[in-house]
PyMOL CGO cylinders between C-alpha atoms (Angstrom):
from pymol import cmd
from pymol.cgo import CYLINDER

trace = [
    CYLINDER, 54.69, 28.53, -16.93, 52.25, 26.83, -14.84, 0.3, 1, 1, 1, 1, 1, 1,
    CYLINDER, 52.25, 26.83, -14.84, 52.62, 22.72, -13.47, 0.3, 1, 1, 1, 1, 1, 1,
    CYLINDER, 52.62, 22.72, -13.47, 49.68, 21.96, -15.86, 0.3, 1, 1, 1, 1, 1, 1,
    CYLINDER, 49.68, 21.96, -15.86, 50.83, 23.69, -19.13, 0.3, 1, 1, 1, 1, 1, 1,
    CYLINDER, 50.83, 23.69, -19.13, 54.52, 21.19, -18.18, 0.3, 1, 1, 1, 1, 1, 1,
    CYLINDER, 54.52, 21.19, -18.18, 52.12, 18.27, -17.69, 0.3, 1, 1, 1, 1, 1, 1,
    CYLINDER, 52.12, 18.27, -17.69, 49.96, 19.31, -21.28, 0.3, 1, 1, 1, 1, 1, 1,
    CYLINDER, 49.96, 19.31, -21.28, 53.38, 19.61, -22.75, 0.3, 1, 1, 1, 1, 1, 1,
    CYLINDER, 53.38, 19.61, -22.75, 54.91, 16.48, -21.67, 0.3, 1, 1, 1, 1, 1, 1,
    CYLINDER, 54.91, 16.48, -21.67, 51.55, 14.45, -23.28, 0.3, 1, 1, 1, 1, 1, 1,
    CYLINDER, 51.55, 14.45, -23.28, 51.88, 16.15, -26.25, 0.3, 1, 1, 1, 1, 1, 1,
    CYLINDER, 51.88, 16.15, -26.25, 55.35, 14.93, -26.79, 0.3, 1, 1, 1, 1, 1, 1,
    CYLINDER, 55.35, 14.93, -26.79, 54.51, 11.46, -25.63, 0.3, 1, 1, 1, 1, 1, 1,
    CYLINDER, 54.51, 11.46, -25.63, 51.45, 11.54, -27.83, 0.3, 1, 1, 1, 1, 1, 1,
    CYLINDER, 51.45, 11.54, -27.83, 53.08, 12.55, -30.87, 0.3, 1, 1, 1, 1, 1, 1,
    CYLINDER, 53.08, 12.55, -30.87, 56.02, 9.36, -30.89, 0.3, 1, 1, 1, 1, 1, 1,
    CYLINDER, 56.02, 9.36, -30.89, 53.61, 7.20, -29.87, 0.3, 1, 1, 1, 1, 1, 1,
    CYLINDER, 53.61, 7.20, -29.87, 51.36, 8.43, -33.28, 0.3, 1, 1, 1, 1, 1, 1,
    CYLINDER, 51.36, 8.43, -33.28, 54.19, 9.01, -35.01, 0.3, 1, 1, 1, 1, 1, 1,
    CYLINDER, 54.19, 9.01, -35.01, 56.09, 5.86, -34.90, 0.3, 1, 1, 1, 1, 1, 1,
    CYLINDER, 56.09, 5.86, -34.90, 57.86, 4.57, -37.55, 0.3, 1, 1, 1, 1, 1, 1,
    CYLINDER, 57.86, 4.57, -37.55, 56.78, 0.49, -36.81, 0.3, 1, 1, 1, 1, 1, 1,
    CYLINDER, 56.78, 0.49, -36.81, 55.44, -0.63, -40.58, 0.3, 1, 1, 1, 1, 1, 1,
    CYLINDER, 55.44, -0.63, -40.58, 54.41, -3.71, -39.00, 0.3, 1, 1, 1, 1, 1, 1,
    CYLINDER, 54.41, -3.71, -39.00, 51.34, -2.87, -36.36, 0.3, 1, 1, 1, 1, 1, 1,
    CYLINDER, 51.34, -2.87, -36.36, 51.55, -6.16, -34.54, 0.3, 1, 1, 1, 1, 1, 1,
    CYLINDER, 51.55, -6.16, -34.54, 55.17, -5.52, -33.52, 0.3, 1, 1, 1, 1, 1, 1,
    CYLINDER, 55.17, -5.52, -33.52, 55.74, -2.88, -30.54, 0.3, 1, 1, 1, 1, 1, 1,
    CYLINDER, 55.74, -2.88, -30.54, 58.91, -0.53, -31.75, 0.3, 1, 1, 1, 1, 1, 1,
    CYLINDER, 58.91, -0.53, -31.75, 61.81, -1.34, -29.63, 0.3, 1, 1, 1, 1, 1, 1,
    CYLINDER, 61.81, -1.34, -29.63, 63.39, 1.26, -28.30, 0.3, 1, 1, 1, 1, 1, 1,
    CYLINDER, 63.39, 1.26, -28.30, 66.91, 1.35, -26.24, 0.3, 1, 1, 1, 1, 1, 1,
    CYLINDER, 66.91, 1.35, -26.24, 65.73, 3.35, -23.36, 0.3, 1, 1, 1, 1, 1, 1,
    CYLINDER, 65.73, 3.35, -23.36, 68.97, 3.13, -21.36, 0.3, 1, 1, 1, 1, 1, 1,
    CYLINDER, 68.97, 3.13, -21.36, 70.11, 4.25, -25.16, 0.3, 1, 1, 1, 1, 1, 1,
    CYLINDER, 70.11, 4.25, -25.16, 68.20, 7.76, -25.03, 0.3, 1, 1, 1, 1, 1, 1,
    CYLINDER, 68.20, 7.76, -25.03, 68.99, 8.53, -21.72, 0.3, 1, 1, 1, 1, 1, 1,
    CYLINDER, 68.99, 8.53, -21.72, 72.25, 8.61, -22.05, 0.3, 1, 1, 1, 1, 1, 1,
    CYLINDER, 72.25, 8.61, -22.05, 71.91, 10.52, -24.82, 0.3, 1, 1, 1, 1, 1, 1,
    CYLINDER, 71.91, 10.52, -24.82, 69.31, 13.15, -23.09, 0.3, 1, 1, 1, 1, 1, 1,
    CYLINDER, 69.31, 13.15, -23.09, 71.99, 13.00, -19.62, 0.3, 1, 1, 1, 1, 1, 1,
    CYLINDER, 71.99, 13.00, -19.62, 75.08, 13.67, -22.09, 0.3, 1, 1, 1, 1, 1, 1,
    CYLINDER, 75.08, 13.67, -22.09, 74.00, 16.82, -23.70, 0.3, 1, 1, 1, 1, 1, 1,
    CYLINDER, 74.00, 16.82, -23.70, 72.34, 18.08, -20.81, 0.3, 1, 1, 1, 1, 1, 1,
    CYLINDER, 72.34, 18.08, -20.81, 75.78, 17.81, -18.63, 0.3, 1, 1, 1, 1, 1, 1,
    CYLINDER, 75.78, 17.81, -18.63, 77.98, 18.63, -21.10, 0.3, 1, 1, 1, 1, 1, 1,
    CYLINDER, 77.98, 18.63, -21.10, 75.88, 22.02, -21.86, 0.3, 1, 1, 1, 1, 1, 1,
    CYLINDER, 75.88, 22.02, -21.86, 75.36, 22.05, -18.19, 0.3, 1, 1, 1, 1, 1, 1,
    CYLINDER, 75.36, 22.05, -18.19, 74.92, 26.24, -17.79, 0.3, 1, 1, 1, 1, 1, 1,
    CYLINDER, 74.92, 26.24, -17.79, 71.86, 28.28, -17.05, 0.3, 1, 1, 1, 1, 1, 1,
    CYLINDER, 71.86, 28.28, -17.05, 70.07, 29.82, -20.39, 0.3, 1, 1, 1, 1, 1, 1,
    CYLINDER, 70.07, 29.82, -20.39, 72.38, 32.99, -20.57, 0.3, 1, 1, 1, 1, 1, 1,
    CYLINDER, 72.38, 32.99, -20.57, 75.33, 30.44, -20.54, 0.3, 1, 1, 1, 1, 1, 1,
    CYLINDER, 75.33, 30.44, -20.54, 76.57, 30.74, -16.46, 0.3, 1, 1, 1, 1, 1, 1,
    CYLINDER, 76.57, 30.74, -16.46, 78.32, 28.24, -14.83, 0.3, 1, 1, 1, 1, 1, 1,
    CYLINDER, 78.32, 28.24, -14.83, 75.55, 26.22, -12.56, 0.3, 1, 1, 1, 1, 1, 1,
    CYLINDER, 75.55, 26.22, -12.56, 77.75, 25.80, -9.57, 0.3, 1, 1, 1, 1, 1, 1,
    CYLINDER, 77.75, 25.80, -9.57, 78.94, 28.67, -8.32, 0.3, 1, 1, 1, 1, 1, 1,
    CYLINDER, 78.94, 28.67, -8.32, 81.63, 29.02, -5.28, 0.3, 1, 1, 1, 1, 1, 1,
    CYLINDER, 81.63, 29.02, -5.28, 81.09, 31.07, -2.21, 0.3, 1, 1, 1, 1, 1, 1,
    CYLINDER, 81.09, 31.07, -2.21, 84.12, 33.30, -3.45, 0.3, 1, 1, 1, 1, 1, 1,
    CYLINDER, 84.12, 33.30, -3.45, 82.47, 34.25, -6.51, 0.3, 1, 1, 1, 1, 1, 1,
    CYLINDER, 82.47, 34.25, -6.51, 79.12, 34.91, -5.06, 0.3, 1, 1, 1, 1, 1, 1,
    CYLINDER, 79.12, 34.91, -5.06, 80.84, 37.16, -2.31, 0.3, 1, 1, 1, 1, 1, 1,
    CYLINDER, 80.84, 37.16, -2.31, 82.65, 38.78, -4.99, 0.3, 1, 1, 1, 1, 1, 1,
    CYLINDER, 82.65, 38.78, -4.99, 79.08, 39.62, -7.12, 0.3, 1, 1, 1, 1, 1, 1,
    CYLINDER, 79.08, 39.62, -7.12, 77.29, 40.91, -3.98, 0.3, 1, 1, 1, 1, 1, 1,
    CYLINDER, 77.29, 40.91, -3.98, 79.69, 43.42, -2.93, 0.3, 1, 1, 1, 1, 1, 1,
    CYLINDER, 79.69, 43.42, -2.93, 81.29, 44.90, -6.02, 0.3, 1, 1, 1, 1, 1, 1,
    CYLINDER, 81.29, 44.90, -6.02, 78.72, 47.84, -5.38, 0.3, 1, 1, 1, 1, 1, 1,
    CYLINDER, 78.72, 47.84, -5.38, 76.45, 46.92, -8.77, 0.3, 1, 1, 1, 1, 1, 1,
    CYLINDER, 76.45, 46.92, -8.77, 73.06, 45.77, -7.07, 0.3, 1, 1, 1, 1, 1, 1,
    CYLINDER, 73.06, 45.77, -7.07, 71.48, 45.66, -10.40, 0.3, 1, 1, 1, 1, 1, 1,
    CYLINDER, 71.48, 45.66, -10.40, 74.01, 42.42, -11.01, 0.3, 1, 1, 1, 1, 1, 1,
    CYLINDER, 74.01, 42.42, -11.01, 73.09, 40.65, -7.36, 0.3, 1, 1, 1, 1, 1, 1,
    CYLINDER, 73.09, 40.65, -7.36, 70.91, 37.29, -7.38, 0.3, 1, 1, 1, 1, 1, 1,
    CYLINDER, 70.91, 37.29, -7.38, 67.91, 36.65, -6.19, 0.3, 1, 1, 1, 1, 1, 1,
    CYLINDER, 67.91, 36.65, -6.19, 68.70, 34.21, -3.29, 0.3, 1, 1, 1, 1, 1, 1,
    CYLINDER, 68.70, 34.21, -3.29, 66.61, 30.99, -1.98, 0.3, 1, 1, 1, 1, 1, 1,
    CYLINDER, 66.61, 30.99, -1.98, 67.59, 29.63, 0.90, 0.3, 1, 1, 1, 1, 1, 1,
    CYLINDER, 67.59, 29.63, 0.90, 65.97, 26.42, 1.44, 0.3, 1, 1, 1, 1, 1, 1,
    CYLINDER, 65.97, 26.42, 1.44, 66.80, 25.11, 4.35, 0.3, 1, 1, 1, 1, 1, 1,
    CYLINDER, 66.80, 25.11, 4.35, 64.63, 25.16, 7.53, 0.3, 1, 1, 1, 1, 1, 1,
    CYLINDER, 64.63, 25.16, 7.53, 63.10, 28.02, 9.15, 0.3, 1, 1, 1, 1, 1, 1,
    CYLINDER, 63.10, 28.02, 9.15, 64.75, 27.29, 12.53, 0.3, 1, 1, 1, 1, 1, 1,
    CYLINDER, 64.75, 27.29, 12.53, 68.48, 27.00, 10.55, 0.3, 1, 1, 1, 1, 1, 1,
    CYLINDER, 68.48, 27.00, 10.55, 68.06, 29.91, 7.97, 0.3, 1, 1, 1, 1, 1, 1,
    CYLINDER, 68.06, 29.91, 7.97, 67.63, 31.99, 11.09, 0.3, 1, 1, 1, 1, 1, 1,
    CYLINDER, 67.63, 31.99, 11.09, 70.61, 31.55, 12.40, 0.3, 1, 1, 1, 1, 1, 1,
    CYLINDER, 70.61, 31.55, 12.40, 72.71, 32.55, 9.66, 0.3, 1, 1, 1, 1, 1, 1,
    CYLINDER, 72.71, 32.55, 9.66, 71.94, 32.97, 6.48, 0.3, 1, 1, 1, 1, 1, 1,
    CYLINDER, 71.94, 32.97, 6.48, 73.51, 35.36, 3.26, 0.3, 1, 1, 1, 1, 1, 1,
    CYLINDER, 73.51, 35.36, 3.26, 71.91, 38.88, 3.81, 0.3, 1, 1, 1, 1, 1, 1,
    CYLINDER, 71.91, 38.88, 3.81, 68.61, 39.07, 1.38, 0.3, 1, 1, 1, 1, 1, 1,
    CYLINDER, 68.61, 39.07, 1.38, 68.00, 35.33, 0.76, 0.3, 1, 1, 1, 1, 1, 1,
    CYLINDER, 68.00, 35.33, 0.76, 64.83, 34.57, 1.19, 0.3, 1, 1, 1, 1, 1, 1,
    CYLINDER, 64.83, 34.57, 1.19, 63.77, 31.15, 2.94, 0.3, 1, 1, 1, 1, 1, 1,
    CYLINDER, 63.77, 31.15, 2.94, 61.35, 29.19, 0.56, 0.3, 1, 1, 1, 1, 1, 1,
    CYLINDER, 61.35, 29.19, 0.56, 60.66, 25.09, 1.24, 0.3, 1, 1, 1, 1, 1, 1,
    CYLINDER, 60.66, 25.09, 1.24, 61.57, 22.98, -1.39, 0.3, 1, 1, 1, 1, 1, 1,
    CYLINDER, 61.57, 22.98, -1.39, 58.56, 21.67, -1.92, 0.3, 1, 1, 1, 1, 1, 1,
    CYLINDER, 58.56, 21.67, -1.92, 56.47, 25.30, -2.44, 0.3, 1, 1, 1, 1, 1, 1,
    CYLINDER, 56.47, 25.30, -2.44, 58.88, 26.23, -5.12, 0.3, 1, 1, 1, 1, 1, 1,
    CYLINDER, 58.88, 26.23, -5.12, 56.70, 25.69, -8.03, 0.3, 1, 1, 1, 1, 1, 1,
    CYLINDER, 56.70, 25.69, -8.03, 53.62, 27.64, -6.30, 0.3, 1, 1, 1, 1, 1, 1,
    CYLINDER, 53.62, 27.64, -6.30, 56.70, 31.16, -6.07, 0.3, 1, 1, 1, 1, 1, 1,
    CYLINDER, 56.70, 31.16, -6.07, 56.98, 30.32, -9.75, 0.3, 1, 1, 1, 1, 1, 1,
    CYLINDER, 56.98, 30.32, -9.75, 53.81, 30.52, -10.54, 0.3, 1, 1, 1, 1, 1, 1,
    CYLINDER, 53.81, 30.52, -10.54, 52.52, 33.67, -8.05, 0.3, 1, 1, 1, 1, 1, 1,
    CYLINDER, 52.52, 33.67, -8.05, 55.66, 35.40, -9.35, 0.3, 1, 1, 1, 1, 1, 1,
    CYLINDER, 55.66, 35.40, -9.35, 57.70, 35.49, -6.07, 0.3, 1, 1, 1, 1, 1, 1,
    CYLINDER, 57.70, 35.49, -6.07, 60.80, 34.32, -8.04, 0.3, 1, 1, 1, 1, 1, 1,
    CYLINDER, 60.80, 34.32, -8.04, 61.61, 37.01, -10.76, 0.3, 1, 1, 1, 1, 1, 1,
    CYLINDER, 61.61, 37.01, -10.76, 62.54, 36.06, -14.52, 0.3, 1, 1, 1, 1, 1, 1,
    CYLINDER, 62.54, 36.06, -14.52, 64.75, 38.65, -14.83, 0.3, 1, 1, 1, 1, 1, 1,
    CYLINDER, 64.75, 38.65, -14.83, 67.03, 38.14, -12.19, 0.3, 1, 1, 1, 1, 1, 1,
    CYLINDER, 67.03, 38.14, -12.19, 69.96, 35.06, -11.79, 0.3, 1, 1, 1, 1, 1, 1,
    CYLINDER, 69.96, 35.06, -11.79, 68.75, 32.58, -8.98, 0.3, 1, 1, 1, 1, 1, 1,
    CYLINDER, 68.75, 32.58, -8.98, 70.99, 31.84, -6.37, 0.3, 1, 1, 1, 1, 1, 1,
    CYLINDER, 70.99, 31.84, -6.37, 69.72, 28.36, -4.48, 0.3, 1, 1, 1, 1, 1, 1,
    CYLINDER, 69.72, 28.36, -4.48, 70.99, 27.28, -1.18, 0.3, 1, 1, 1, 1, 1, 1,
    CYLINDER, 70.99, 27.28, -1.18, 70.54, 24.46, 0.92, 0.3, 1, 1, 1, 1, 1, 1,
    CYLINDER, 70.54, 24.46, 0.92, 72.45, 22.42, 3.49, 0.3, 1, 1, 1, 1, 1, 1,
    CYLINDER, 72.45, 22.42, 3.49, 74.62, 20.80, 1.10, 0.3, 1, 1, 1, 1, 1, 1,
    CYLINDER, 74.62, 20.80, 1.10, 73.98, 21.76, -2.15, 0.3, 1, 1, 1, 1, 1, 1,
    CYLINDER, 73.98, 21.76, -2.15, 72.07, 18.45, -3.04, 0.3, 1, 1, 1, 1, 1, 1,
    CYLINDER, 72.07, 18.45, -3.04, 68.66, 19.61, -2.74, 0.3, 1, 1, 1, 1, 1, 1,
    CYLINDER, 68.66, 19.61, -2.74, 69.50, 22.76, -4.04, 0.3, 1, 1, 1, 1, 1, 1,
    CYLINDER, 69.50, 22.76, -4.04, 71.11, 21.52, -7.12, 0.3, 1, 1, 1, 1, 1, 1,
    CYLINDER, 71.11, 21.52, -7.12, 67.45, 19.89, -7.54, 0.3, 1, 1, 1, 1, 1, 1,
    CYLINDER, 67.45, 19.89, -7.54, 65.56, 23.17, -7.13, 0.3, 1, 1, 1, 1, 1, 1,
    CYLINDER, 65.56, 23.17, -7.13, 68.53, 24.68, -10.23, 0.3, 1, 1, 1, 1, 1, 1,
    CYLINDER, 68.53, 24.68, -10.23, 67.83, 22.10, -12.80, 0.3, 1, 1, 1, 1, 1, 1,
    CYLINDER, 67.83, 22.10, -12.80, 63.88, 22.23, -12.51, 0.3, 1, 1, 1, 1, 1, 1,
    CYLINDER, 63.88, 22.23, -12.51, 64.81, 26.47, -12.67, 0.3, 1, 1, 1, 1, 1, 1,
    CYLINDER, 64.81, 26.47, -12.67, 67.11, 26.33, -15.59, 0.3, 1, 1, 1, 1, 1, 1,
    CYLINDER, 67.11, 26.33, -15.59, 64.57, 23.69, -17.34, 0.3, 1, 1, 1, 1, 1, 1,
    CYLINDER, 64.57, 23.69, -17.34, 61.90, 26.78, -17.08, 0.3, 1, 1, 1, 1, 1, 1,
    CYLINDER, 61.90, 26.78, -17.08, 64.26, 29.13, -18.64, 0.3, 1, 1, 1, 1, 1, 1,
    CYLINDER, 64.26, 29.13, -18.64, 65.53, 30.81, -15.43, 0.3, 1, 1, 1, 1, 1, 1,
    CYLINDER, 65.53, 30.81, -15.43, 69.08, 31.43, -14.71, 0.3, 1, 1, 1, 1, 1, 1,
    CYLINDER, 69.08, 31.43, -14.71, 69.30, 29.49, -11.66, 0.3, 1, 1, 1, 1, 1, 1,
    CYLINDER, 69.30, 29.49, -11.66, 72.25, 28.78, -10.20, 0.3, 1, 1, 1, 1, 1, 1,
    CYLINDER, 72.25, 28.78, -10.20, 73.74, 26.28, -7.18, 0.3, 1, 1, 1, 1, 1, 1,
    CYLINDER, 73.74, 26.28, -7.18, 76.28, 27.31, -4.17, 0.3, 1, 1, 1, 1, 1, 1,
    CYLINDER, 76.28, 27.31, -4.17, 78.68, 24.91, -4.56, 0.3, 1, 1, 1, 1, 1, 1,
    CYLINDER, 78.68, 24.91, -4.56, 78.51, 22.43, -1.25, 0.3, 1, 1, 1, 1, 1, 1,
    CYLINDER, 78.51, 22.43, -1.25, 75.59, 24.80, 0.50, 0.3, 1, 1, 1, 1, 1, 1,
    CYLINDER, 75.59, 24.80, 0.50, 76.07, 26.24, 3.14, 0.3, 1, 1, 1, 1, 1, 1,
    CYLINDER, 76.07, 26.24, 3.14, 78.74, 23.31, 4.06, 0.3, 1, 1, 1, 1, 1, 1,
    CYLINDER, 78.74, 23.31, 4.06, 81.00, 25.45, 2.10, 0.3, 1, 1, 1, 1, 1, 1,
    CYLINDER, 81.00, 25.45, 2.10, 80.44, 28.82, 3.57, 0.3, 1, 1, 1, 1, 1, 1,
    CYLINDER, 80.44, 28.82, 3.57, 80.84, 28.27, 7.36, 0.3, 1, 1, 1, 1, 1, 1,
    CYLINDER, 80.84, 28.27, 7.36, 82.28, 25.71, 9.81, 0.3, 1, 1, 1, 1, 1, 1,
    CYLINDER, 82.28, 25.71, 9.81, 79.18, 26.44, 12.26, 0.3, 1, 1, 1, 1, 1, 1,
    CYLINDER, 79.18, 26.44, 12.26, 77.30, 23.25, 12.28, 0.3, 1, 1, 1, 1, 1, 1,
    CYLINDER, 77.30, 23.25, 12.28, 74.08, 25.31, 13.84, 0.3, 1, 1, 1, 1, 1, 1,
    CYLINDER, 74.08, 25.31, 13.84, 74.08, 27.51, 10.59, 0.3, 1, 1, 1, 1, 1, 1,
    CYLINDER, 74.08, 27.51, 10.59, 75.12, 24.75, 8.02, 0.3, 1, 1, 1, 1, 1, 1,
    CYLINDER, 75.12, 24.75, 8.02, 72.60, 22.39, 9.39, 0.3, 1, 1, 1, 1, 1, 1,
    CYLINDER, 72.60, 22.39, 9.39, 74.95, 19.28, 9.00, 0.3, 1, 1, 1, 1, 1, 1,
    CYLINDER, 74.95, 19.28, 9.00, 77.55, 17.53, 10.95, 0.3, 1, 1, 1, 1, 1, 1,
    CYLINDER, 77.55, 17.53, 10.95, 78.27, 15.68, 7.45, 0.3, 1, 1, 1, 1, 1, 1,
    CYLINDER, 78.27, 15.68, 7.45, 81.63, 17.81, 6.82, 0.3, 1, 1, 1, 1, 1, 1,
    CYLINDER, 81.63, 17.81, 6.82, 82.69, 18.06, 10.29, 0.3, 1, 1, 1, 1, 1, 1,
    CYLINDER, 82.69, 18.06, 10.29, 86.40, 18.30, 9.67, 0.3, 1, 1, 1, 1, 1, 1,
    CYLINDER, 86.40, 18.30, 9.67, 86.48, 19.75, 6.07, 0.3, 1, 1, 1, 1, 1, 1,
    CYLINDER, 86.48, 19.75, 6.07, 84.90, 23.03, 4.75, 0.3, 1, 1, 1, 1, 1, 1,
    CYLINDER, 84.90, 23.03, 4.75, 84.65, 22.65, 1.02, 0.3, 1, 1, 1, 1, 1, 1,
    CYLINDER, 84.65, 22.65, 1.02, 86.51, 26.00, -1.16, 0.3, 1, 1, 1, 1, 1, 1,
    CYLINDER, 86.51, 26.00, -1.16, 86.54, 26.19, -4.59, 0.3, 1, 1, 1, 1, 1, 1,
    CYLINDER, 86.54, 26.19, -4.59, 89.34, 24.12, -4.87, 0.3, 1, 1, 1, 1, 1, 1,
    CYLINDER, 89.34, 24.12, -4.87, 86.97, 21.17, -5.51, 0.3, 1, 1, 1, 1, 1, 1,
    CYLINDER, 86.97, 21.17, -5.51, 85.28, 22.59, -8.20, 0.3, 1, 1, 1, 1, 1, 1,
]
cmd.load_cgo(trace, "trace")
């Protein structure tokens, strides 16, 4: 799905309430509790918080370790690494693949990222990755976050990128 079929989409919808409202007097705007509907919209979306197949989003180092070597390939994800070039060659999980943030959209579109595959994001802390997850899952992915980056796989601050969580490595414990 390309950036400008999202954008056509998202004008469509707009279009259609705004032609569609239900105002019987034309002089009057319809008032409309915006805090109201996003609440609404932010409810359902975290309490159905899972990729389309129905996986947890966050996902602990553990489990990922666990996936990549119970000796089924055909079940490993496709990782994205998104941290700097400079960090994600220090250490990184064997067969990520380092993508910037902000080029994510163009691998969606040239087909770098593969629909048929579970997405694996990674980034320092799991912040920015968590980012890259939603706007995956919203495209019908199954895109998935490590849980605390790479903050929660290693103590090495040269790999993780962070001196945030100097004293405390973060284990599924806190999920």
């Amino acid at each position: 799905m390309s950036k400008r079929f999202l954008v056509l989409l998202l004008a469509l919808v707009i279009l259609s309430s705004v032609a569609c409202s239900r105002n019987k007097n034309p002089t009057e705007p319809e008032k409309i509790d915006e805090f109201g509907l996003i609440t609404k919209v932010g409810d359902t979306y975290f309490t159905n918080y899972t990729t389309p197949s129905g996986l947890g989003v966050n996902i602990g180092i553990s489990d990922v370790f666990t996936n990549l070597v119970d000796g089924n390939t055909s079940n490993d994800p496709f990782i994205i690494d998104y941290r700097s070039a400079a960090y994600f060659a220090t250490g990184h999980i064997k067969g990520a693949h380092n993508i910037a943030l902000t080029s994510l959209m163009d691998k969606v579109d040239d087909g770098t990222i593969p629909k048929d595959k579970t997405i694996l994001n990674i980034c320092y802390t799991g912040q920015s990755a968590s980012y890259a997850t939603c706007v995956l899952n919203l495209l019908r992915y199954n895109a998935q976050n490590l849980l605390f980056g790479m903050c929660g796989v290693t103590t090495d601050s040269t790999i993780r990128g962070t001196s945030k969580w100097l004293s405390q490595v973060a284990t599924d414990d806190y999920r």
